[in-house]
Steps between C-alpha positions, in 0.01 A plus 500: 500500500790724584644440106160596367483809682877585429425420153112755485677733638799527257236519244271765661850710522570384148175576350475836686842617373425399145185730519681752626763447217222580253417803591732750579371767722823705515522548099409806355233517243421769232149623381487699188195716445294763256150587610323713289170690522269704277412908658169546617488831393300493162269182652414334759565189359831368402751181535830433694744196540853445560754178352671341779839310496567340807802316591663271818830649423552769313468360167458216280301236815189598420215565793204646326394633155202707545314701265187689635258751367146657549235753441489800723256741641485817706120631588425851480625719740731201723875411430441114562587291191284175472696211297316153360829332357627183421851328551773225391738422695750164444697405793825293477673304760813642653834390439635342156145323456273626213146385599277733471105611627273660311214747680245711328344717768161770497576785724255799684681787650420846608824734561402789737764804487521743865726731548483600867702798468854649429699248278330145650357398145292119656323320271240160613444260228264156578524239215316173495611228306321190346837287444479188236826330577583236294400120684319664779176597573362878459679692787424897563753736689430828698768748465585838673759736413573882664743663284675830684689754230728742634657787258857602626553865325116579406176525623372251314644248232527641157789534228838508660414363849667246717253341750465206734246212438397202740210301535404196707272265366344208645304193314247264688406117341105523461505136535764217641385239263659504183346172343901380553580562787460808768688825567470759808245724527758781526717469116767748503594864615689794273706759656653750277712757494672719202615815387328643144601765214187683335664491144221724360146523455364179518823276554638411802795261585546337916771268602442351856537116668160315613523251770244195403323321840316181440393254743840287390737727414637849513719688195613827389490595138615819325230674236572742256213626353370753258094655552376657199177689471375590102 
């Protein structure tokens, strides 16, 4: 009986190390990003999106491909933009594996701007996502972000202004069954935190490092991103 147990727990310590060799937590990844939008100021309606590159290191072991996009609209007389959009999103393995995932996802959000005064610049958004993931059941998400702006030599951010950008967003499992298997209610949490250039009307540029909380694991990744508005 002694062996036996010797020999399960070599193998528990074994097994554990492996899975901990097959993720590295310590590695740096690398997101690449353009988000784009259309100006509400000749309609109401309009469309936004962005093209997201997302890597476990910084380039080359793919994490995520997603492309997003949706119709917009701003009532009369408010400044909160209502999105219906849709998603995919294919997810590889990390390491020197090429398996992929494939997700097509339908997304609700409403993005509420405040400005509370001086240079605080907060914005709320609340999406809701209807996730098809490929081999599992339907799954929906609740997600919610509060992005803070700061401008560094103006009043507000416009051409030729340096400014600080964070955000915090946090995403909740509406269900623990995934027709699969079963994840945690809570899914993952995004801190952020970057410095941005307003190029010039419309065009904007941030570079900034996101640490990534999920219920198994914890990274940092560094984005580079550029926010266009037509």
């Amino acid at each position: 009986m002694k062996q036996i147990a010797a020999i399960l727990l070599f193998l528990a310590i074994s097994l554990g190390n492996t899975a901990k060799a097959q993720f590295d937590e310590d590695q740096l990844g690398a997101w690449y990003m353009y988000f784009w939008n259309t100006s509400n100021e000749k309609s109401n309606w309009g469309w936004q999106g962005d093209v997201q590159f997302r890597n476990w290191n910084l380039g080359g072991d793919l994490e995520q491909l997603l492309l997003r996009g949706g119709l917009t609209y701003v009532p009369e007389n408010t400044k909160t933009k209502f999105t219906l959009g849709y998603g995919y999103i294919q997810t590889g393995e990390f390491g020197s594996g090429t398996s992929t995932v494939e997700e097509s996802r339908i997304y609700q959000e409403a993005l509420i701007p405040h400005n509370p005064g001086g240079r605080f610049f907060l914005k709320h958004r609340f999406r809701y996502e209807q996730r098809f993931v490929q081999n599992q059941d339907l799954r929906t998400r609740y997600r919610y972000n509060l992005f803070l702006n700061i401008p560094f030599n103006g009043k507000k951010i416009e051409p030729g202004v340096y400014y600080l950008a964070l955000y915090n967003e946090l995403f909740i499992n509406g269900q623990r069954n995934t027709g699969t298997g079963s994840v945690q209610i809570f899914d993952r949490n995004r801190l952020y935190g970057a410095v941005g250039y307003h190029l010039k009307k419309g065009l904007k540029v941030q570079l900034g490092m996101m640490r990534q909380t999920t219920d198994n694991w914890d990274k940092k990744q560094v984005q580079l991103s550029l926010h266009h508005v037509w």
